[in-house]
C-alpha positions in Angstrom: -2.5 -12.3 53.3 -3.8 -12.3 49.8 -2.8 -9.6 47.4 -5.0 -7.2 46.5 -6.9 -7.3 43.1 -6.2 -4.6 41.3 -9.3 -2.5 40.2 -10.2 -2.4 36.2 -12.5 0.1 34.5 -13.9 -1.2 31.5 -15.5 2.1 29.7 -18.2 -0.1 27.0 -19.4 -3.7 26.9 -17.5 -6.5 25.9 -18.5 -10.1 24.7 -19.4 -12.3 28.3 -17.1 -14.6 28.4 -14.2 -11.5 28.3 -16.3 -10.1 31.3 -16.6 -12.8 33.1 -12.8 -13.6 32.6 -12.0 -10.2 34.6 -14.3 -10.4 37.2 -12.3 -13.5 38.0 -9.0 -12.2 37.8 -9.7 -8.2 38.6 -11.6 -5.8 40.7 -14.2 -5.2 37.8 -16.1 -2.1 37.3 -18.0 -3.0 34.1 -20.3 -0.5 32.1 -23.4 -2.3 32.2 -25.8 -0.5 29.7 -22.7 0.2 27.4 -23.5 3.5 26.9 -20.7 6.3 26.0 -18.9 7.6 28.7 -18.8 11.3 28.8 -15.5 13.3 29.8 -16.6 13.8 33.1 -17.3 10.1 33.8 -14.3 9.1 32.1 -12.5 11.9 34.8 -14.1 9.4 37.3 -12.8 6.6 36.0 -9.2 7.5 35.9 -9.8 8.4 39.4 -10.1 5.1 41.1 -8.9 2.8 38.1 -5.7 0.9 38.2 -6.1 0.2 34.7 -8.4 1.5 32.1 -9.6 -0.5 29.3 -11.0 1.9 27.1 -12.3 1.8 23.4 -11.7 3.7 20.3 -15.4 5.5 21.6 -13.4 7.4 24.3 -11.2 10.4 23.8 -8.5 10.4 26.6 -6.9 13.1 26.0 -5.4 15.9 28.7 -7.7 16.6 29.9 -8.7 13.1 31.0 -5.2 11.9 32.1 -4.3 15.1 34.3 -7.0 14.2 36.4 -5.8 10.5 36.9 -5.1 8.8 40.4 -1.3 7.4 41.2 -2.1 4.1 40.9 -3.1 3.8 37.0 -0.1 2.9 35.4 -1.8 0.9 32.5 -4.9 1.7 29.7 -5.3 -1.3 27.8 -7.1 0.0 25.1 -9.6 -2.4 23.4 -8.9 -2.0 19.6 -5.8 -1.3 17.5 -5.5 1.9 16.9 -4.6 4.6 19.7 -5.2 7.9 17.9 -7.6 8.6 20.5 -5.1 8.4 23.2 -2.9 11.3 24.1 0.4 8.9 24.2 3.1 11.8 25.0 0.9 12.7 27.9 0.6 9.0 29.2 4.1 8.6 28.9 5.1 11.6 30.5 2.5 10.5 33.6 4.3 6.9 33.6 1.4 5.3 32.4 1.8 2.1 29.9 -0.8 1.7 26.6 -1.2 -1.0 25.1 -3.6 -1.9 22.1 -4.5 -5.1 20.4 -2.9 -5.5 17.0 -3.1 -8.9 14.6 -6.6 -10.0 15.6 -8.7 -8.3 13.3 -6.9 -8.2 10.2 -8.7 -10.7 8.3 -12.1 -9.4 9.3 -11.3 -6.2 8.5 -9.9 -6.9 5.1 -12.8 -9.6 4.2 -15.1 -5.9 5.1 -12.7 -4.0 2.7 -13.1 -6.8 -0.1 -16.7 -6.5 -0.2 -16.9 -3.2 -0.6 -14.5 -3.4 -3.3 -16.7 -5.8 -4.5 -20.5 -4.2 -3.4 -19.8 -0.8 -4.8 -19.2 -1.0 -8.3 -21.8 -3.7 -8.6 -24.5 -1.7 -7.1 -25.4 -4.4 -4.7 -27.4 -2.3 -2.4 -29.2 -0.3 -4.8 -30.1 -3.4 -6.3 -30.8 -4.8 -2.8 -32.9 -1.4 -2.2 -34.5 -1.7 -5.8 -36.1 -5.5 -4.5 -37.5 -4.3 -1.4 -39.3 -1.3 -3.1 -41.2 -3.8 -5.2 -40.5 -1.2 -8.3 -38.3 -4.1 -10.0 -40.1 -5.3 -13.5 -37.8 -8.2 -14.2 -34.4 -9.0 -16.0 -33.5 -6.6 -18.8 -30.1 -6.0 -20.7 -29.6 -2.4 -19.4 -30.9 -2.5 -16.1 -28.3 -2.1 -13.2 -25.2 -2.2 -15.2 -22.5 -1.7 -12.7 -18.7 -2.5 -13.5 -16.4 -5.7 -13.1 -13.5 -5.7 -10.8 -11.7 -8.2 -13.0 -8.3 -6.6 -14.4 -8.9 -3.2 -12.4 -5.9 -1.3 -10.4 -6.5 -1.5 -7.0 -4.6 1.4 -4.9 -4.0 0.2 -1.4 -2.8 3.3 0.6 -1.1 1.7 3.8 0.4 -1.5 3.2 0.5 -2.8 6.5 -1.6 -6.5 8.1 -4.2 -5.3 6.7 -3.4 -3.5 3.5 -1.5 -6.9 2.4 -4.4 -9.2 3.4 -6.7 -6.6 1.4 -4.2 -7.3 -1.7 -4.5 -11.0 -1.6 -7.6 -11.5 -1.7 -8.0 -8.6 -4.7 -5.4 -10.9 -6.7 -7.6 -13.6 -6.5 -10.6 -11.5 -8.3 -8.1 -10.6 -11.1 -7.2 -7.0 -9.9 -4.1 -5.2 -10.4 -2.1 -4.4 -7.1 -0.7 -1.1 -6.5 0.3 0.6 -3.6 2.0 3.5 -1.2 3.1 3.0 1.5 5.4 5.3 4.2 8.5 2.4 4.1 8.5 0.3 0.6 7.7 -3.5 1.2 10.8 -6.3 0.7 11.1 -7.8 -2.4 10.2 -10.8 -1.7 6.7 -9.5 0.2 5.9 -7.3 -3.6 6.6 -10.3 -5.3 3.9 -12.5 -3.3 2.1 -10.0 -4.0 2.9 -9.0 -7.2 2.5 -5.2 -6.4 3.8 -2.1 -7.8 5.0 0.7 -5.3 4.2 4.1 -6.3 6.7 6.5 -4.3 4.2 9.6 -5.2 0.5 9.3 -3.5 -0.3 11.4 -6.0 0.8 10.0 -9.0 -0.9 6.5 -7.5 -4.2 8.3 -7.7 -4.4 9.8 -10.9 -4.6 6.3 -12.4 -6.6 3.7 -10.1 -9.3 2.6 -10.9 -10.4 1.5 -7.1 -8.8 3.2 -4.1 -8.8 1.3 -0.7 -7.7 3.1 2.3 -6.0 0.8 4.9 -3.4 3.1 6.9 -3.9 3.7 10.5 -5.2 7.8 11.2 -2.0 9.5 13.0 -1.0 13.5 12.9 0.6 12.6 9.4 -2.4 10.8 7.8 -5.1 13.3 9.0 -6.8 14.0 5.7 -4.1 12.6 3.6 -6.8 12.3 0.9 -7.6 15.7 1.3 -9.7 17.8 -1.5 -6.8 18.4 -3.4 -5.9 14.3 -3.5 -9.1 13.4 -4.0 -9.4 16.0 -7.6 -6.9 13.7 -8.9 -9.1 10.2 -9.2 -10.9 9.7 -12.2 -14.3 10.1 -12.5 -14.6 6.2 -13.0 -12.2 5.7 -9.7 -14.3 4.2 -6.5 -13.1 4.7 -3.0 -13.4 2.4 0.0 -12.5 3.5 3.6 -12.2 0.6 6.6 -9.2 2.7 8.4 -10.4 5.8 9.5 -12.6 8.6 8.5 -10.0 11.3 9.2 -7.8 10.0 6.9 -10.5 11.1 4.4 -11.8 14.8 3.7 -15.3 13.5 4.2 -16.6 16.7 2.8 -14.4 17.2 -0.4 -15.6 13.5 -0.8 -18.7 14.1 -0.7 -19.0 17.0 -2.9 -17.2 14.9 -5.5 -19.5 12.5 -5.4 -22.4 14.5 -5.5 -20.7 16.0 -8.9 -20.0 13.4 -10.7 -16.2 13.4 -10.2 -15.9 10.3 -8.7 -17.9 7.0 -9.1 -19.0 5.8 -5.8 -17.7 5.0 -2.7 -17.8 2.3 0.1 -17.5 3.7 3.6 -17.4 1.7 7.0 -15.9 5.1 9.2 -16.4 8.6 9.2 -14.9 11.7 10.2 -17.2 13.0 12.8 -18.3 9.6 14.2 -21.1 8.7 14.6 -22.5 11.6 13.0 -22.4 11.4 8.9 -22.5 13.9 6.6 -26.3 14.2 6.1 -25.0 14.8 2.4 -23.8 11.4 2.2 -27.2 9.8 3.2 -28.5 11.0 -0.3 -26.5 9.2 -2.6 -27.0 5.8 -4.3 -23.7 5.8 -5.3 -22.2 5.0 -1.8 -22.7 2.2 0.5 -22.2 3.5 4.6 -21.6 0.8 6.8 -21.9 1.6 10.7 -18.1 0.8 11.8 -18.6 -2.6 11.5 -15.5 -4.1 9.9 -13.9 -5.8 12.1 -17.6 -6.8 14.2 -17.0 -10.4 14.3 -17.9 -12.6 17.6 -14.5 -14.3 17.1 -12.4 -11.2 16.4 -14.3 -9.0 19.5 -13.3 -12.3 22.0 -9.7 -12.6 20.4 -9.4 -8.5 21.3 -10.6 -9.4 24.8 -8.0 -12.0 24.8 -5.4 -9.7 24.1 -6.3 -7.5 26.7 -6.4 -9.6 29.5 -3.1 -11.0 28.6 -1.6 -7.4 28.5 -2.9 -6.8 32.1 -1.6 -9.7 33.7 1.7 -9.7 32.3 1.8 -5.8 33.6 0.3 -6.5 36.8 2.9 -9.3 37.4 5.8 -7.0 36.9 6.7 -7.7 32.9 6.2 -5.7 29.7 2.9 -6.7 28.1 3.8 -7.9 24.5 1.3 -4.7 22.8 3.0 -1.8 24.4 2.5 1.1 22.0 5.3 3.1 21.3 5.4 6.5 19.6 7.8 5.4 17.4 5.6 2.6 16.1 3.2 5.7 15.0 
């Protein structure tokens, strides 16, 4: 008699060929119009799932995961990070997470790249500026931004993605810096020939560009808090592609708005999706909608990932991208 497939809630949309892979392997319950499931759906889900592949859209917290059935001993969570996932209460329910780590770190870091590059240069005002039809031509003044070229870059997390970030900000002549929670080898700064800076703060007070690149965790949660954030120079720019709680989104913005720091490129926010109405007012900040790592190949290499770690649970092994708290 043939086994019984177990049954797999997938909470958003994901690229068709990932889809179609689980309907073939899985007893599929897709969510067809992709819209946001709301606690009480996601209650309903953990109900009959054997496995929940959730996003980094849905908060499963305690409240979800006391409500779940016996059977769900797995949430293979699309994405790489897993700070919305209550992990002490899944572990102490016997439930496995795993994530999908690797896959988008250089799609992520090309995002953080060019808005290292975008925002000093004023790309989208000038962008803005052409589609007005309010441009009178070259002149020698007009839409002077800065150069990048022999800048100090301060990458806080120095992780897949923080590295990736710093080679490709060597190549365009910028000065590596960076902290990080452990200090890199030797041989990894030397690569790429960057300074470690033990004190955050003492980092800040003297980058010209700050990139934030580590993952949001109950350590990070405004790590560049009001405070942090006094201590850039007014000429300092800073890009977010990690997380928007890492970043006191309103101390930012009232910096910004004052003329304390120079700009900033954002791609997450704290409250997502809602954005400081604040920030929607400056020209001095380019707001991407969460789309760094929005690549067809990266989104089908995540949906790779998460079928492998479901079969190799459902067969009775440890899928390769368990999370474990200690890894926080």
């Amino acid at each position: 008699m043939p086994q019984k497939k177990p049954v797999v809630v997938v909470t958003r949309r994901l690229p068709d060929v990932i889809e179609t892979r689980m309907m073939e392997l899985f007893d599929t319950r897709l969510n067809h119009d992709d819209t946001p499931m709301t606690q009480s759906q996601l209650i309903e889900a953990v109900k009959m799932a054997d496995v929940l592949v959730p996003t980094v859209t849905d908060k499963i917290d305690l409240g979800v995961l006391s409500q779940t059935n016996p059977n769900l001993k797995l949430i293979a969570s699309f994405g790489t990070g897993v700070d919305h996932i209550d992990l002490a209460t899944a572990r102490q329910r016997g439930i496995t997470v795993t994530n999908t780590p690797g896959v988008l770190t250089e799609d992520t870091a090309d995002m953080t790249m060019a808005l290292i590059m975008a925002v000093p240069r004023r790309l989208t005002e000038g962008e803005r500026l052409m589609r007005s039809g309010n441009w009178n031509g070259w002149s020698p003044t007009s839409m002077l931004g800065h150069r990048i070229w022999g800048k100090r870059l301060g990458i806080i997390g120095m992780g897949r993605i923080g590295q990736a970030v710093a080679r490709r900000a060597r190549a365009f002549g910028l000065s590596i810096h960076y902290h990080n929670r452990n200090r890199l080898p030797d041989y990894v700064e030397n690569e790429l020939e960057a300074t470690y800076w033990e004190s955050l703060d003492q980092m800040l007070a003297r980058m010209d560009i700050v990139s934030v690149n580590c993952p949001h965790t109950p350590a990070t949660f405004h790590l560049l808090n009001a405070r942090r954030l006094a201590l850039l120079q007014p000429s300092c720019y800073v890009v977010n592609t990690s997380r928007g709680e890492v970043v006191d989104e309103n101390a930012l913005t009232r910096l910004l708005r004052n003329g304390k720091i120079a700009g900033a490129g954002l791609d997450v926010f704290e409250h997502e999706p809602a954005v400081n109405p604040r920030l929607l007012e400056l020209d001095n900040v380019i707001l991407l909608p969460h789309m760094g790592s929005a690549t067809i190949e990266g989104r089908i290499d995540m949906g790779e990932k998460v079928l492998i770690n479901i079969k190799t649970f459902i067969d009775g092994h440890t899928p390769p991208d368990r999370v474990l708290q200690a890894m926080l």
